[in-house]
C-alpha positions in Angstrom: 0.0 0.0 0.0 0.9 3.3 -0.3 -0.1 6.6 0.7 0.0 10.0 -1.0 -0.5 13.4 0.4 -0.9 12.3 4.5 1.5 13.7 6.1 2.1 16.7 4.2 0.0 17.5 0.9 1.5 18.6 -2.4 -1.6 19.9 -4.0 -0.9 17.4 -6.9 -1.0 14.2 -4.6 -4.2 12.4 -6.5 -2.3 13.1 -9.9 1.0 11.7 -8.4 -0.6 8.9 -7.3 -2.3 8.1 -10.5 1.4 9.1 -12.5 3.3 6.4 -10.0 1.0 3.9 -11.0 1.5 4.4 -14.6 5.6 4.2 -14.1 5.3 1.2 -12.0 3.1 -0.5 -14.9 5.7 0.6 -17.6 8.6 -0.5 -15.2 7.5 -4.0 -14.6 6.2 -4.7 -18.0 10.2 -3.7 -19.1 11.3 -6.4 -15.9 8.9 -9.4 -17.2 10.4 -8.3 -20.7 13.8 -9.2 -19.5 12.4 -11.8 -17.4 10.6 -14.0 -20.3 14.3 -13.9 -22.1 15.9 -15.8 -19.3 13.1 -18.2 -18.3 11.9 -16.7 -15.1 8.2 -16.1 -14.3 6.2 -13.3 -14.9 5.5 -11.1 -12.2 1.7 -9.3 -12.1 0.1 -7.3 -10.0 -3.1 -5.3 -9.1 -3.8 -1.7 -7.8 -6.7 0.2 -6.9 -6.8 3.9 -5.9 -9.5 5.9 -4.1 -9.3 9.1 -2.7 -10.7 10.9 0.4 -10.0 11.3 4.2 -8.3 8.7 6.5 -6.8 8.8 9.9 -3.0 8.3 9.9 -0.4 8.1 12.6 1.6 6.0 14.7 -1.4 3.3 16.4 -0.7 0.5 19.1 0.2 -0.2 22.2 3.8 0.2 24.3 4.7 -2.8 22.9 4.1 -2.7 19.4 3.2 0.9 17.8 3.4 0.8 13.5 2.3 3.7 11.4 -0.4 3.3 9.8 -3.2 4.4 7.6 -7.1 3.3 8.3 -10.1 4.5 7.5 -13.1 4.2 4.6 -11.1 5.9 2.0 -8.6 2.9 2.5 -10.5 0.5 2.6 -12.0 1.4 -0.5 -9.0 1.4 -2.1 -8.2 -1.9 -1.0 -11.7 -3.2 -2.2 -11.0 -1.3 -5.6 -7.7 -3.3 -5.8 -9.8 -6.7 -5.5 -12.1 -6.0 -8.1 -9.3 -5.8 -10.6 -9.0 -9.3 -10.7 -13.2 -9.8 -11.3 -12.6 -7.4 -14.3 -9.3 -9.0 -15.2 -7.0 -5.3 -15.4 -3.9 -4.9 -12.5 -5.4 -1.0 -12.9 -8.9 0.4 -11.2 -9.2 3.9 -10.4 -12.5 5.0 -8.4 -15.1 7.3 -10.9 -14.4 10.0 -8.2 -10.4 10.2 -8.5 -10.8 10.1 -12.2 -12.4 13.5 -12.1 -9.8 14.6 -10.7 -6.9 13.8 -12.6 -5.6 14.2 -16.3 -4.8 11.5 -17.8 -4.9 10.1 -21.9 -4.9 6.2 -21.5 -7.6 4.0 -22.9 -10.3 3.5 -20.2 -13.6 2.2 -19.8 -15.8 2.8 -17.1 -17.5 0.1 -15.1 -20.7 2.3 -13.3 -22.2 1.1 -10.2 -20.3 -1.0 -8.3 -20.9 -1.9 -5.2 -17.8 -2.7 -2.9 -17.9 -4.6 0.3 -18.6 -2.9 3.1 -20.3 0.3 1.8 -24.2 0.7 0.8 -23.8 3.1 -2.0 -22.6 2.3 -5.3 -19.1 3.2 -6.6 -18.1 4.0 -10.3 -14.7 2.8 -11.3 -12.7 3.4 -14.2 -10.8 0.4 -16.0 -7.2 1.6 -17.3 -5.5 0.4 -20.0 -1.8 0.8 -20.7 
């Protein structure tokens, strides 16, 4: 998981997000390139992104405190990041962030999906690269 924009906000920090994504995709394709030459498995992924509000910080006890980030926004994400595999992409984007971002790739829209854990339905957009 990562995070963009929690502990101090860039003003860009949905666009960066989306823009990381994009240079992981291109990065890994170039490593299972390389990879397929020399016999080794392909490496695949998946990744959702949501945006909103989330509590962040250091959580725990004494004995074991981790930094973390929770909240609906996240989980969200995460449940975005599952559906990838029921609409067979490694790249979902919620209808919300995609509003707010510029972006040129292919994409379809998948409209009213409803995500674990919530009541009201979610538009997500399918990337392609």
């Amino acid at each position: 998981m990562a995070s963009f924009g929690t502990l101090k906000s860039y003003e860009n920090d949905v666009q960066n997000a989306f823009d990381c994504v994009v240079a992981m995709n291109i990065k890994l394709e170039n490593l299972n390139k390389k990879r397929g030459q020399t016999n080794q498995f392909i490496i695949e992924h998946r990744i959702g992104i949501h945006y909103g509000t989330c509590i962040v910080g250091n959580m725990g006890r004494k004995q074991r405190v981790e930094f973390a980030v929770i909240g609906d926004t996240v989980n969200a994400a995460s449940r975005i990041c599952s559906a990838c595999k029921q609409f067979g992409t490694n790249f979902l984007i919620s209808g919300e962030l995609a509003q707010m971002i510029n972006y040129d790739l292919p994409s379809k829209i998948v409209s009213g999906y409803l995500i674990r854990g919530r009541n009201e339905l979610l538009d997500l957009v399918k990337i392609y690269q």
